[in-house]
DOMAR-429256 format. One record per residue (C-alpha): residue number from 1; x, y, z. Coordinates in steps of 0.001 Angstrom, whole numbers, plus 500000, padded with zeros to 6 digits. Layout:
<zakols>
k:east:north:up
NUM:X:Y:Z
...
</zakols>
This chain:
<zakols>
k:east:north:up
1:048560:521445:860566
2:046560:518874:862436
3:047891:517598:865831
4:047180:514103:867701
5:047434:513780:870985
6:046474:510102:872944
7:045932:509745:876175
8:044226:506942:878887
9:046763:503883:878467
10:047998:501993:881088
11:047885:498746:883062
12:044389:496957:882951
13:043574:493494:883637
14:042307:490882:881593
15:038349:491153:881601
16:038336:494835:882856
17:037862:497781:880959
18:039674:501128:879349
19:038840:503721:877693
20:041384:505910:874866
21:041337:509443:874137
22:042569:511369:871377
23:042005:515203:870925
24:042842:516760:867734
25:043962:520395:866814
26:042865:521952:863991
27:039342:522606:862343
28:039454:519313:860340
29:038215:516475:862980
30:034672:516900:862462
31:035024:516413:858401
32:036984:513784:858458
33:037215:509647:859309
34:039425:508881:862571
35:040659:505339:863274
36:042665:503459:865927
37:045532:501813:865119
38:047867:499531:867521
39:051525:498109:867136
40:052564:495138:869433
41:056272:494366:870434
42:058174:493275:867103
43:054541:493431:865394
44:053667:495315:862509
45:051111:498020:863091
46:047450:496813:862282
47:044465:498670:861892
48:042031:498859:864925
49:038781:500632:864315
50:037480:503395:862285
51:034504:505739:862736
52:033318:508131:859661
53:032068:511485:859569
54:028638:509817:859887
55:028989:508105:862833
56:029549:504509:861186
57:032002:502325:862375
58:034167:499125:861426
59:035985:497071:863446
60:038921:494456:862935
61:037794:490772:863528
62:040180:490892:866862
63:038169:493419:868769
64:034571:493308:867514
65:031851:493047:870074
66:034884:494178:873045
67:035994:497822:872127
68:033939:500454:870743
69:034513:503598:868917
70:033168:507222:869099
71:033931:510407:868636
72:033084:513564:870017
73:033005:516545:867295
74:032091:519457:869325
75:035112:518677:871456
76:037496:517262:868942
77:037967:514078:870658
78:038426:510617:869159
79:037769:507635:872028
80:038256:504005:872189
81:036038:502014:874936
82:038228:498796:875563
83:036252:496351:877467
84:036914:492503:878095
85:040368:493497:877059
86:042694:490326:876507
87:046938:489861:876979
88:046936:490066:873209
89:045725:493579:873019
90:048655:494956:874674
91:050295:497407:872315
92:050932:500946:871631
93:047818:502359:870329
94:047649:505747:867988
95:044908:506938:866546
96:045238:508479:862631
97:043371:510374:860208
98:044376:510793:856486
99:042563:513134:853948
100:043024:514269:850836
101:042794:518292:850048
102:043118:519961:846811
103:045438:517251:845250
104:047497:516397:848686
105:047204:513667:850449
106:047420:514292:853952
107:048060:511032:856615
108:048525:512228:860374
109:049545:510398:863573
110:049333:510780:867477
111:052252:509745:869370
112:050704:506628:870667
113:049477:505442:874349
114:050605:502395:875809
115:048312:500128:876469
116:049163:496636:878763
117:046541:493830:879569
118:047716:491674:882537
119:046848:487822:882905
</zakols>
């Protein structure tokens, strides 16, 4: 059983900067691609950012060149550096990782961090 847990949201202001955590449980962070996902008020949830097991990243068109992602495998911790952020960015953001293992497809979720950009 793998195990989410976000942290680092809050109230920022426009042009300033924050950074996300997210520490997994389990032995299965280091094999495995993380991403960021965020859901706005009466939004649908859209894909943020995604880092692989490599180290290579992708980025939605919204956010490239502002946040940055990483991830720390010795300490099972999945970040998201926020910077320049805008009022539009405001959401809950969760971080996921799905897998596949003998056959199963496997799609976990944190509980999300709220994240609010003032104007």
């Amino acid at each position: 059983h793998v195990q989410l847990v976000e942290s680092g949201g809050g109230l920022v202001q426009a042009g300033g900067s924050l950074r996300l955590s997210c520490a997994a449980s389990g032995s299965i962070f280091s094999s495995n691609n993380m991403a960021w996902y965020r859901q706005a008020p009466g939004q649908q949830r859209e894909w943020v950012a995604t880092i692989t097991t490599g180290g290579s990243t992708l980025y939605a068109d919204s956010v490239r060149g502002r946040f940055t992602i990483s991830r720390d495998n010795a300490k099972n911790t999945l970040y998201l550096q926020m910077n320049s952020p805008k009022a539009e960015d405001t959401a809950v953001y969760y971080c996921n990782t799905k897998f596949s293992r003998i056959g199963t497809r496997y799609d976990y979720w944190g509980q999300g961090t709220q994240v609010t950009v003032s104007s």
